[in-house]
VMD Tcl script that builds the backbone (N, CA, C; Angstrom):
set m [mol new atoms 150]
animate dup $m
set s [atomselect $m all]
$s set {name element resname resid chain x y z} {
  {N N UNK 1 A 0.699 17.303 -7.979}
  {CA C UNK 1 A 1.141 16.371 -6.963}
  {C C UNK 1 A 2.529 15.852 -7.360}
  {N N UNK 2 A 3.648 16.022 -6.441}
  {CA C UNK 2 A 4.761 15.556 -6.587}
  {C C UNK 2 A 4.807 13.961 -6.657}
  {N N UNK 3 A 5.420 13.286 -7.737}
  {CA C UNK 3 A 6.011 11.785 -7.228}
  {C C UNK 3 A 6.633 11.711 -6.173}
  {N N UNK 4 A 7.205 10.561 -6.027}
  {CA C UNK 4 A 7.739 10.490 -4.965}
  {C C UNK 4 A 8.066 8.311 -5.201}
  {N N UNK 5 A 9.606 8.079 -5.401}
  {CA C UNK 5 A 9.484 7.305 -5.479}
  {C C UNK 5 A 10.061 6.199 -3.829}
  {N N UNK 6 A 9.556 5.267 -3.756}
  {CA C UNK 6 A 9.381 4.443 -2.538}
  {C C UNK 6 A 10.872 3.755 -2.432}
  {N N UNK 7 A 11.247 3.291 -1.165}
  {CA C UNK 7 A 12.374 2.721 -1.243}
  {C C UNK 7 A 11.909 0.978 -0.551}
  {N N UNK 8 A 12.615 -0.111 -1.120}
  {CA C UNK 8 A 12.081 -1.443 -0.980}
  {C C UNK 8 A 11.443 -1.332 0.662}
  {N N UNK 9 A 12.209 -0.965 1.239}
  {CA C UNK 9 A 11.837 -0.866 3.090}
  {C C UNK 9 A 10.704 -0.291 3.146}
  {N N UNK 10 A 10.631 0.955 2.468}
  {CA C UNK 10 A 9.110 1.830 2.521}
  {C C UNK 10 A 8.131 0.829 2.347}
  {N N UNK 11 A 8.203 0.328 1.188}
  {CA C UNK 11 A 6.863 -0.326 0.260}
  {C C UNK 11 A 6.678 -1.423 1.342}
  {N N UNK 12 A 7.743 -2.521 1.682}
  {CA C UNK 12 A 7.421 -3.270 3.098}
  {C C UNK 12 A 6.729 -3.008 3.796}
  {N N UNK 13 A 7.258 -1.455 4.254}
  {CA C UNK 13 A 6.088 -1.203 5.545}
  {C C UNK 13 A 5.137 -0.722 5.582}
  {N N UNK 14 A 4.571 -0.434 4.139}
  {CA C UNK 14 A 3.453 0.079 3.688}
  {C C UNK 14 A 2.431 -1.110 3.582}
  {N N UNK 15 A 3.382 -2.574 3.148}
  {CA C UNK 15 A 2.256 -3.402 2.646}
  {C C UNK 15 A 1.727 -4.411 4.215}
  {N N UNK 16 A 2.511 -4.040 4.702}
  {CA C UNK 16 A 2.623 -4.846 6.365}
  {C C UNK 16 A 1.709 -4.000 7.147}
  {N N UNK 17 A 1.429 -2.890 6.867}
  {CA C UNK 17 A 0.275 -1.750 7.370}
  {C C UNK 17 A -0.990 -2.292 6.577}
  {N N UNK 18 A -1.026 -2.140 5.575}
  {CA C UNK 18 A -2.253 -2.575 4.700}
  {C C UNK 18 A -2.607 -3.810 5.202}
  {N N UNK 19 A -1.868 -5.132 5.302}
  {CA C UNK 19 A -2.531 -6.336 5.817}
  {C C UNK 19 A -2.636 -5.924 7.209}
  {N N UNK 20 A -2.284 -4.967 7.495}
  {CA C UNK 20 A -3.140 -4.999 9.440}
  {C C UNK 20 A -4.332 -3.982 9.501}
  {N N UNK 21 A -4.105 -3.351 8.288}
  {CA C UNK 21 A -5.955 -2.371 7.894}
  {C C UNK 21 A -7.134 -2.986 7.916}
  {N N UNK 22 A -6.484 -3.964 6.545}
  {CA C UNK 22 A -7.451 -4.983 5.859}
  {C C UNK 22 A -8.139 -5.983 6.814}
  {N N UNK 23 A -6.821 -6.637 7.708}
  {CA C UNK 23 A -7.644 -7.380 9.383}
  {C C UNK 23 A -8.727 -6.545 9.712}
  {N N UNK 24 A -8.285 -5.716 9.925}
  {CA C UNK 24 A -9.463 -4.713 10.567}
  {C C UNK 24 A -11.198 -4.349 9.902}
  {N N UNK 25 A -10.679 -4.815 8.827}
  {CA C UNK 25 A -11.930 -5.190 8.111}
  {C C UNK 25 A -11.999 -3.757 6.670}
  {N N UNK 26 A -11.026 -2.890 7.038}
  {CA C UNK 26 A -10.897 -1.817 5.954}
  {C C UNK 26 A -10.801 -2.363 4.494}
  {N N UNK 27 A -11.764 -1.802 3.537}
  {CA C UNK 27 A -11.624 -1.852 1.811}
  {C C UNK 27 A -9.975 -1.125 1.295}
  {N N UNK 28 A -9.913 -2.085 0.185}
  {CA C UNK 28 A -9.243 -1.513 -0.350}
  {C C UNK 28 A -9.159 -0.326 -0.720}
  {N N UNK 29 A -10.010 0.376 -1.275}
  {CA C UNK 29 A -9.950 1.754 -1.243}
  {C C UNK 29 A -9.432 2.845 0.179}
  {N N UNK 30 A -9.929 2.088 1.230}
  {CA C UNK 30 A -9.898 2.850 2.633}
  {C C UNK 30 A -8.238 2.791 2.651}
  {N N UNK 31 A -8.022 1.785 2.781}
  {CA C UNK 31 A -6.280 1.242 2.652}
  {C C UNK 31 A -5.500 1.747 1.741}
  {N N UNK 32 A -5.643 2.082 0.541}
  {CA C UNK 32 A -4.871 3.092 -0.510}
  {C C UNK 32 A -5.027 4.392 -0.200}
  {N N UNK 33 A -6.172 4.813 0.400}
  {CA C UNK 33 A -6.210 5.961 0.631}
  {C C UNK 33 A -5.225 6.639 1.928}
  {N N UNK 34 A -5.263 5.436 3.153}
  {CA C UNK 34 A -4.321 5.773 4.037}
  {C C UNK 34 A -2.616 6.205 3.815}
  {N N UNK 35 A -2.363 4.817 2.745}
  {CA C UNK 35 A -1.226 4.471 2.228}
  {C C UNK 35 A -1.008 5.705 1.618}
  {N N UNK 36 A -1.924 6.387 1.021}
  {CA C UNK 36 A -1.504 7.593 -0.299}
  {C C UNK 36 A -0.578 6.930 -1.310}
  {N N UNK 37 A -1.234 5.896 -1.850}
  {CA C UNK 37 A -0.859 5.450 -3.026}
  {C C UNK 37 A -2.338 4.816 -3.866}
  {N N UNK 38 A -2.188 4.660 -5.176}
  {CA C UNK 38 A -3.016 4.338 -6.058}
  {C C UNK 38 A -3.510 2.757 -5.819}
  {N N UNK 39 A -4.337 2.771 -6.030}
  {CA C UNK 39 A -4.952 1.035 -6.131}
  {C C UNK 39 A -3.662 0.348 -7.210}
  {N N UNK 40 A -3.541 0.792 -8.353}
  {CA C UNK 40 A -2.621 0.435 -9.083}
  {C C UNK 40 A -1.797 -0.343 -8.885}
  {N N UNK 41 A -0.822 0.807 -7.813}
  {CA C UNK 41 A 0.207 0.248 -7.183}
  {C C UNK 41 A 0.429 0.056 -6.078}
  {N N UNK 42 A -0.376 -0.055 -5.337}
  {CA C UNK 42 A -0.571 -1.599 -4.384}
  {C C UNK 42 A -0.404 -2.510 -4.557}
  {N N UNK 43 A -1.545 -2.906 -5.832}
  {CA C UNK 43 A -1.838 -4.469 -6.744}
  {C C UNK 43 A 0.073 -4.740 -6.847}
  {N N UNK 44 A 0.902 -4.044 -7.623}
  {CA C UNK 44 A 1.484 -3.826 -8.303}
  {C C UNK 44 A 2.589 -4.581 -7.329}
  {N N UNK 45 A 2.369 -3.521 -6.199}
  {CA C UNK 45 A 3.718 -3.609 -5.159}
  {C C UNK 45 A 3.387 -5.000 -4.632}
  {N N UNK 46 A 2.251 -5.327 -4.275}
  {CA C UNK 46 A 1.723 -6.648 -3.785}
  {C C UNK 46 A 2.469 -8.077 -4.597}
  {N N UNK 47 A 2.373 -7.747 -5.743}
  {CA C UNK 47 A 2.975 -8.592 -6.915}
  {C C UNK 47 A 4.604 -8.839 -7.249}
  {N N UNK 48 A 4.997 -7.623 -6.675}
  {CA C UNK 48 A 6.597 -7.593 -6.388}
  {C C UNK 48 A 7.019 -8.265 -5.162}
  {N N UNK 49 A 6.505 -7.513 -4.121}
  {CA C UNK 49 A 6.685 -7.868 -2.936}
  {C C UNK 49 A 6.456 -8.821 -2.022}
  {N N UNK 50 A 4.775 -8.723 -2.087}
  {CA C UNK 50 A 3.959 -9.782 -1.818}
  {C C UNK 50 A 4.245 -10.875 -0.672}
}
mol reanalyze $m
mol bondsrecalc $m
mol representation Tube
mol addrep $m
């Protein structure tokens, strides 16, 4: 699996997707999995970004 690193705008609109998953009542897991990123760094990006 190739990396692939995110650009600040990406990760935004990744985490602005995830809080409209999560409304929806989706697990975290369901939501990383959409995202195609790791639980990891979600937490991670959440903590940067947040």
């Amino acid at each position: 699996m190739k990396r692939s690193r995110h650009t600040p705008e990406q990760i935004i609109r990744k985490l602005r997707e995830a809080e409209r998953l999560q409304g929806e009542g989706k697990t975290i897991g369901e939501v990383v999995k959409h995202l195609e990123v790791s639980e990891q760094t979600f937490h991670r990006w959440r903590n940067q970004y947040g």
